[in-house]
py3Dmol code that shows the C-alpha trace and the ligand (Angstrom):
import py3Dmol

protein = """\
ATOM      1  CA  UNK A   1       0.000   0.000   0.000  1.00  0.00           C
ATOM      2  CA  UNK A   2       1.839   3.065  -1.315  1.00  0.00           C
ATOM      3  CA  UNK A   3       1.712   6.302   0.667  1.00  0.00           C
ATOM      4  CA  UNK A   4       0.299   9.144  -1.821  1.00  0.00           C
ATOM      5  CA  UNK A   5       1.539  12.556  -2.122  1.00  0.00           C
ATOM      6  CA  UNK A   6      -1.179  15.506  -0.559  1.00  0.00           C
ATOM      7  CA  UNK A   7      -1.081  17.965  -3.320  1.00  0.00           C
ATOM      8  CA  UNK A   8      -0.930  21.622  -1.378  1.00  0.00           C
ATOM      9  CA  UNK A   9      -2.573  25.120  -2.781  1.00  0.00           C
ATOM     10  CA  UNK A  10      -2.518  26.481  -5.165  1.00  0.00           C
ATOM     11  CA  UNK A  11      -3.132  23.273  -6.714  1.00  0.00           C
ATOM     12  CA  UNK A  12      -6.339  23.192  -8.886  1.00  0.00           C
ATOM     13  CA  UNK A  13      -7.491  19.608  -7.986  1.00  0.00           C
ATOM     14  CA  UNK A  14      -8.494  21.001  -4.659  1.00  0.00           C
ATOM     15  CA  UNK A  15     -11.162  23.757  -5.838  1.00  0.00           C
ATOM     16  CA  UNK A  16     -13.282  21.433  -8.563  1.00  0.00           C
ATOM     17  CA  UNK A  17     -16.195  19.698  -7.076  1.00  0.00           C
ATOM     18  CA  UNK A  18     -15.356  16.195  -6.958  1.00  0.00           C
ATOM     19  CA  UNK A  19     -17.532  13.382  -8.826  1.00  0.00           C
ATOM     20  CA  UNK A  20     -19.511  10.971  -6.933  1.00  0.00           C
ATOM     21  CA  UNK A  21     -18.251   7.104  -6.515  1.00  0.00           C
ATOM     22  CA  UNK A  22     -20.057   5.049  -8.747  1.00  0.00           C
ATOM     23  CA  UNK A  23     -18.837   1.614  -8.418  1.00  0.00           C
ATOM     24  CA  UNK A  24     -17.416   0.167  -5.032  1.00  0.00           C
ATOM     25  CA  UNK A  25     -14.616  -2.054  -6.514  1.00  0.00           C
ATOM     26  CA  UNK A  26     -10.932  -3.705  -5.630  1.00  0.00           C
ATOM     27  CA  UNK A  27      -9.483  -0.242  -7.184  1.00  0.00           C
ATOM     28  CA  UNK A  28     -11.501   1.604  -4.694  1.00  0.00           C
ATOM     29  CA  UNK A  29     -10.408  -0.231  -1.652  1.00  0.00           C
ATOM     30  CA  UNK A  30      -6.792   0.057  -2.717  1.00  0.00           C
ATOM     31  CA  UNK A  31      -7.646   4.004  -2.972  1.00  0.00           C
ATOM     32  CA  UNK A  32      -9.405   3.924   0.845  1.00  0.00           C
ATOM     33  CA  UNK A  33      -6.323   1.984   1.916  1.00  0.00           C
ATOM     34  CA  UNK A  34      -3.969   4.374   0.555  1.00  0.00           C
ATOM     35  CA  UNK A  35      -5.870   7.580   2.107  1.00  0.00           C
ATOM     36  CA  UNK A  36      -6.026   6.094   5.532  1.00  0.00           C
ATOM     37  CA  UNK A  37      -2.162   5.162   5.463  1.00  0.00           C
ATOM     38  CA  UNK A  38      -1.347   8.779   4.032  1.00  0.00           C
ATOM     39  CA  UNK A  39      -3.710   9.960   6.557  1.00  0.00           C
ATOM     40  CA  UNK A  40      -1.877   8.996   9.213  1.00  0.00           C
ATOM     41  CA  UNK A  41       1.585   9.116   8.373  1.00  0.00           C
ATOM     42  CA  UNK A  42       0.718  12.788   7.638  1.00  0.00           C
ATOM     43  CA  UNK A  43      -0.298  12.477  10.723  1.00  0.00           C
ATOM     44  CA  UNK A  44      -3.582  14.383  10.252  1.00  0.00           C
ATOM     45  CA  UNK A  45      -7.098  13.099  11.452  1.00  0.00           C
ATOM     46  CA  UNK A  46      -8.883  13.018   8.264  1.00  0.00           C
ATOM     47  CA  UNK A  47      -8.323  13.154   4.347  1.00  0.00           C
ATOM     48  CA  UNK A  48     -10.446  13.958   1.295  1.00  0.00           C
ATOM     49  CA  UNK A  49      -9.742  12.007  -1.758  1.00  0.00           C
ATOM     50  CA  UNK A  50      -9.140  15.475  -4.183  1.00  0.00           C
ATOM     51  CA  UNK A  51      -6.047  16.600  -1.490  1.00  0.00           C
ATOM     52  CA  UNK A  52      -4.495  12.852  -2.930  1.00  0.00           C
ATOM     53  CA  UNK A  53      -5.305  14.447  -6.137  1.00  0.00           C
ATOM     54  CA  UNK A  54      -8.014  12.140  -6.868  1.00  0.00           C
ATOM     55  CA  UNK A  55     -11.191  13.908  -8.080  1.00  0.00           C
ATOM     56  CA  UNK A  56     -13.629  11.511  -6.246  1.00  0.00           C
ATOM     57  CA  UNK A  57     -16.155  12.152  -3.587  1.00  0.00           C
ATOM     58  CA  UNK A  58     -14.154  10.292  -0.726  1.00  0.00           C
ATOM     59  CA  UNK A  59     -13.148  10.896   2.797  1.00  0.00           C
ATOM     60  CA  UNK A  60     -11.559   9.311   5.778  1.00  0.00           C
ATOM     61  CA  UNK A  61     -11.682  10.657   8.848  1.00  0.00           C
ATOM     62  CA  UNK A  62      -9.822   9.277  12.314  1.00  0.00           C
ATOM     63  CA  UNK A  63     -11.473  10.387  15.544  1.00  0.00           C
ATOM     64  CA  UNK A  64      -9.447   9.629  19.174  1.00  0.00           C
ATOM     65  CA  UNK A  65     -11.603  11.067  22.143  1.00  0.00           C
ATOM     66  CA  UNK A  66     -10.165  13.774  23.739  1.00  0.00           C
ATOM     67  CA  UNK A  67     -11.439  12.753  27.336  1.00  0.00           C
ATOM     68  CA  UNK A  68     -10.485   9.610  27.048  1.00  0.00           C
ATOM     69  CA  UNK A  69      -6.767   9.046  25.663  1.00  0.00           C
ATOM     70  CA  UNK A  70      -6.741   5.154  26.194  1.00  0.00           C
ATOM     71  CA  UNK A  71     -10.390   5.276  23.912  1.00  0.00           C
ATOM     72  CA  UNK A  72      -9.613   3.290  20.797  1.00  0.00           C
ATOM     73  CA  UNK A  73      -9.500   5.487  17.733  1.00  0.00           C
ATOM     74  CA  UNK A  74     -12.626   5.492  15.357  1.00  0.00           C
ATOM     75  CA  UNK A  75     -11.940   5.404  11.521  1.00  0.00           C
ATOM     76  CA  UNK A  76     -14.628   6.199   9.391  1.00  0.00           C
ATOM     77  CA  UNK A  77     -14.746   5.988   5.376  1.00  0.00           C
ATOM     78  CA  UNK A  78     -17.222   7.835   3.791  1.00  0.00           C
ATOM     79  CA  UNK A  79     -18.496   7.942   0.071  1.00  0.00           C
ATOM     80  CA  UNK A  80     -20.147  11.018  -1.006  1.00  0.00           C
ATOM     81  CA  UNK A  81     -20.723  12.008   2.118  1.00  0.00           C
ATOM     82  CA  UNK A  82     -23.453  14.718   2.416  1.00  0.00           C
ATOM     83  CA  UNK A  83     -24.071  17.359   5.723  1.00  0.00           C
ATOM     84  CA  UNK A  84     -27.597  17.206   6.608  1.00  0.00           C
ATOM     85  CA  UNK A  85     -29.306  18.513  10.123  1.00  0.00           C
ATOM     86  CA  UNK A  86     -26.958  21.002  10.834  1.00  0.00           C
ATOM     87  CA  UNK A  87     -27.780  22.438  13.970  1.00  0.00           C
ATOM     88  CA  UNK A  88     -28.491  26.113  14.147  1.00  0.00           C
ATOM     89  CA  UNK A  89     -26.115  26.396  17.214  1.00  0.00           C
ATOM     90  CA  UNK A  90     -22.300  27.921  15.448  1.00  0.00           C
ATOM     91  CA  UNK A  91     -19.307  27.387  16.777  1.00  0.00           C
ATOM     92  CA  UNK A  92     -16.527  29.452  15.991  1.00  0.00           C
ATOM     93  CA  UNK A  93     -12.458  26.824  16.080  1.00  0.00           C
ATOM     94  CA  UNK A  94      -9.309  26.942  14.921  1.00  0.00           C
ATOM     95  CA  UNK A  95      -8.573  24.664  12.004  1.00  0.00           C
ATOM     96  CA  UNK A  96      -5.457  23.218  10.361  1.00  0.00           C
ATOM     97  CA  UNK A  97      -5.711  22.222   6.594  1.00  0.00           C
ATOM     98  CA  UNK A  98      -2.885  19.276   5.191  1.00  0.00           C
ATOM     99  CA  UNK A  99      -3.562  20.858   1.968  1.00  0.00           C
ATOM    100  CA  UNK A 100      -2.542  24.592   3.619  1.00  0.00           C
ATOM    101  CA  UNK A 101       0.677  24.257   5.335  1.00  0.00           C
ATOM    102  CA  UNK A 102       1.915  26.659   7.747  1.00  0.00           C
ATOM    103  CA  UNK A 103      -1.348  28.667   8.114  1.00  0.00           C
ATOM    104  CA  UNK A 104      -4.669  27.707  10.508  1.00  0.00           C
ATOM    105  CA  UNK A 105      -7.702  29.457  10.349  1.00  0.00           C
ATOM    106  CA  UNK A 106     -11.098  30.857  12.433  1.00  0.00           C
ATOM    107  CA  UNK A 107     -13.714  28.548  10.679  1.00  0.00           C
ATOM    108  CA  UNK A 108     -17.000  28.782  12.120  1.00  0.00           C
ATOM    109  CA  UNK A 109     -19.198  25.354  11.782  1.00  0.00           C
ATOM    110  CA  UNK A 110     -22.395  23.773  13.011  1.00  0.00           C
ATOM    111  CA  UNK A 111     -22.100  22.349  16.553  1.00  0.00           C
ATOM    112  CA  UNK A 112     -23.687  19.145  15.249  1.00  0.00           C
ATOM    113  CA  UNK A 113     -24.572  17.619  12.166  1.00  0.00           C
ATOM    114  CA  UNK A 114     -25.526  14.195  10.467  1.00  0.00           C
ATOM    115  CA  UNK A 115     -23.408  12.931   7.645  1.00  0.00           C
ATOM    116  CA  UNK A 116     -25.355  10.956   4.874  1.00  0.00           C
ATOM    117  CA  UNK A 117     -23.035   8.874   3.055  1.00  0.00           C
ATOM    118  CA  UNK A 118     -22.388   5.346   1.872  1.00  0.00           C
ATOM    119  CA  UNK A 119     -19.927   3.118   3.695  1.00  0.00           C
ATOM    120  CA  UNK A 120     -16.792   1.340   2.406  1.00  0.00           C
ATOM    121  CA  UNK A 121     -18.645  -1.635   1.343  1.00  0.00           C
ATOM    122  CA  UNK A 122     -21.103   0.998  -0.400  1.00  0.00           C
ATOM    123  CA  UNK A 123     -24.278   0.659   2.189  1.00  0.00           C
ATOM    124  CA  UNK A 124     -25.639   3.344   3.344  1.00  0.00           C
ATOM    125  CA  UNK A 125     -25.173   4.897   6.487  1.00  0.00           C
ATOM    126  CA  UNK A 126     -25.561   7.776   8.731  1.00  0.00           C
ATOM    127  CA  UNK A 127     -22.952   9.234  11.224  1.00  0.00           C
ATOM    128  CA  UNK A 128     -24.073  11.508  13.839  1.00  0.00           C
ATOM    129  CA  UNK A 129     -21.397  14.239  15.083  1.00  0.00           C
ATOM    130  CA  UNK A 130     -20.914  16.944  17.294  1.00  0.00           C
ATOM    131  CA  UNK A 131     -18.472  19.026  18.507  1.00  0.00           C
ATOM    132  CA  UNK A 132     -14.583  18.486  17.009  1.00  0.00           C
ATOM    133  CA  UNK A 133     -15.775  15.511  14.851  1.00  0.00           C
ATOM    134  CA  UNK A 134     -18.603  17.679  13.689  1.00  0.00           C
ATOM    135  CA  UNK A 135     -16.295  19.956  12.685  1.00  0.00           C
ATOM    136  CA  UNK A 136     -13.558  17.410  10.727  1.00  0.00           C
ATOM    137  CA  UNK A 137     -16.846  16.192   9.234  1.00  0.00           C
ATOM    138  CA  UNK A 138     -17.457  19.522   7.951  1.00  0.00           C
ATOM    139  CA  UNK A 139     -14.159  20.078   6.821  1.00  0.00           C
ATOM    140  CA  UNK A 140     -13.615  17.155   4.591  1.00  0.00           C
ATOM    141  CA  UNK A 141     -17.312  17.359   2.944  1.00  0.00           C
ATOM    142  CA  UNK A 142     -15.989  20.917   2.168  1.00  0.00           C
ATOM    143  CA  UNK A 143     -12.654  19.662   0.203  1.00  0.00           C
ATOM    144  CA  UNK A 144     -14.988  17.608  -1.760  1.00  0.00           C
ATOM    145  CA  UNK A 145     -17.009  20.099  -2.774  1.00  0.00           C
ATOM    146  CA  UNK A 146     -13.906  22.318  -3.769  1.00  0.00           C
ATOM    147  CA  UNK A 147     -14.256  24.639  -0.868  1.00  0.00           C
ATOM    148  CA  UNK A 148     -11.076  24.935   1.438  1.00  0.00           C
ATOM    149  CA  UNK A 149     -11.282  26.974   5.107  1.00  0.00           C
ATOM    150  CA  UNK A 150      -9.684  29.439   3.848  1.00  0.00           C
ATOM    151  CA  UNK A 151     -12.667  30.567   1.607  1.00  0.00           C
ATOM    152  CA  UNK A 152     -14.730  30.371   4.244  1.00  0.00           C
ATOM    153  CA  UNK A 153     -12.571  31.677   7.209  1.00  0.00           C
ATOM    154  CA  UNK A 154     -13.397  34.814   9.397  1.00  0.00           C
ATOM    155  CA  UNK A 155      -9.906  34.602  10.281  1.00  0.00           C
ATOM    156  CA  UNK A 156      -6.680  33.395   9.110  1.00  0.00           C
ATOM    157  CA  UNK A 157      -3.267  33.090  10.834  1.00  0.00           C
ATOM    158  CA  UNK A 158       0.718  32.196   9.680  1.00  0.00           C
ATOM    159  CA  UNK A 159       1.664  29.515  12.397  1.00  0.00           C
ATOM    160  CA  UNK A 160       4.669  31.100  12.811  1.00  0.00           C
ATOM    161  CA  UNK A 161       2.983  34.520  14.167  1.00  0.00           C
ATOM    162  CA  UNK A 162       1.005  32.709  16.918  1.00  0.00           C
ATOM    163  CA  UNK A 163       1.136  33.345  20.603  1.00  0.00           C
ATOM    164  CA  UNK A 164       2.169  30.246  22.683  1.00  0.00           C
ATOM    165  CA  UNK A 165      -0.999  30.474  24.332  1.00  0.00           C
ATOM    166  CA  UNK A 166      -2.919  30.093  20.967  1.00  0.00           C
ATOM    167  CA  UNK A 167      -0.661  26.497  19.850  1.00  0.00           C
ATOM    168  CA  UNK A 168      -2.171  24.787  17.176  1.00  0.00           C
ATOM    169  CA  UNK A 169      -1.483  21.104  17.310  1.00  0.00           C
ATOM    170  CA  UNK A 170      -0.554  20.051  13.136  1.00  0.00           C
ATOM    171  CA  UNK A 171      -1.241  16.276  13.963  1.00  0.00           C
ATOM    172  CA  UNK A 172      -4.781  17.130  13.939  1.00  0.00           C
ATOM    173  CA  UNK A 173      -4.683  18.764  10.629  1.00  0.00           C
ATOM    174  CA  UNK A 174      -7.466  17.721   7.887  1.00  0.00           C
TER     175      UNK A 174
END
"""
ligand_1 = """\
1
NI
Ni -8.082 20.179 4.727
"""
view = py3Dmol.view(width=600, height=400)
view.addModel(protein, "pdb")
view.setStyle({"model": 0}, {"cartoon": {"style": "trace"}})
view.addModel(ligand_1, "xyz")
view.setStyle({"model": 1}, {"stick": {}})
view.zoomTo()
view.show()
């Protein structure tokens, strides 16, 4: 399973809206494999198909708790993954794109949401989120629509010009 390389702005892969997955097949497993390995030798928590350069409507996300360190990690893989029931409640978080190095941004998202999608096995399911998943959820539907946080970003910072008391963690980059 080869590692593939995350293509960075201003790279035009990552502003098309990718196409839907149409057939759930070896070639497609191989691709899933491939995004979770690149996912976390990144290390980032999640990874939308188009930042591999691969125009497909595909993400996988890796969720540890934050209370509870010794928690094992969730992995979810999602095809074309849709937000619905986003709550009306807003939270404003900083945000760390793969795809962006050396900047984070302000993004504000729904608290909560429910992502429609199809599973790796292509049944359907439906993930419920809130909170920092929520958010990563939001993120990656985002990259494969062709929208990246800094488009949608009230605020955006260099890394390098952040307080200490404002550290951004770049493992959980998306
Ligand atoms: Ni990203």
């Amino acid at each position: 399973m080869p590692l593939r390389e995350i293509i960075t702005i201003p790279h035009e892969t990552l502003k098309r809206k990718a196409r839907p997955v149409t057939s759930v097949d070896s070639k497609l497993q191989e691709l899933i494999d491939d995004m979770v390995e690149t996912m976390r030798a990144a290390p980032g928590v999640g990874l939308a198909a188009p930042q591999i350069d691969v125009p497909l409507s595909l993400i996988v996300v890796e969720f540890g708790d934050e209370e509870d360190e010794e928690a094992p990690k969730k992995l979810f893989t999602l095809l074309n993954p849709e937000i619905t029931r986003p709550s009306t409640e807003i939270l404003t978080g900083m945000e760390g794109c793969l795809s962006i190095p050396g900047f984070v941004a302000d993004v504000d998202r729904h608290d909560s949401v429910v992502v429609k999608a199809l599973n790796r096995r292509g049944q359907p399911v439906k993930v419920k989120a809130s909170g920092w998943l929520a958010r990563i959820f939001q993120h990656e539907v985002d990259h494969v629509n062709g929208i990246l946080m800094t488009d949608i970003a009230t605020k955006i910072y260099r890394l390098e010009d952040l307080e200490d008391d404002e550290e951004h963690n770049t493992d959980e980059d998306l």
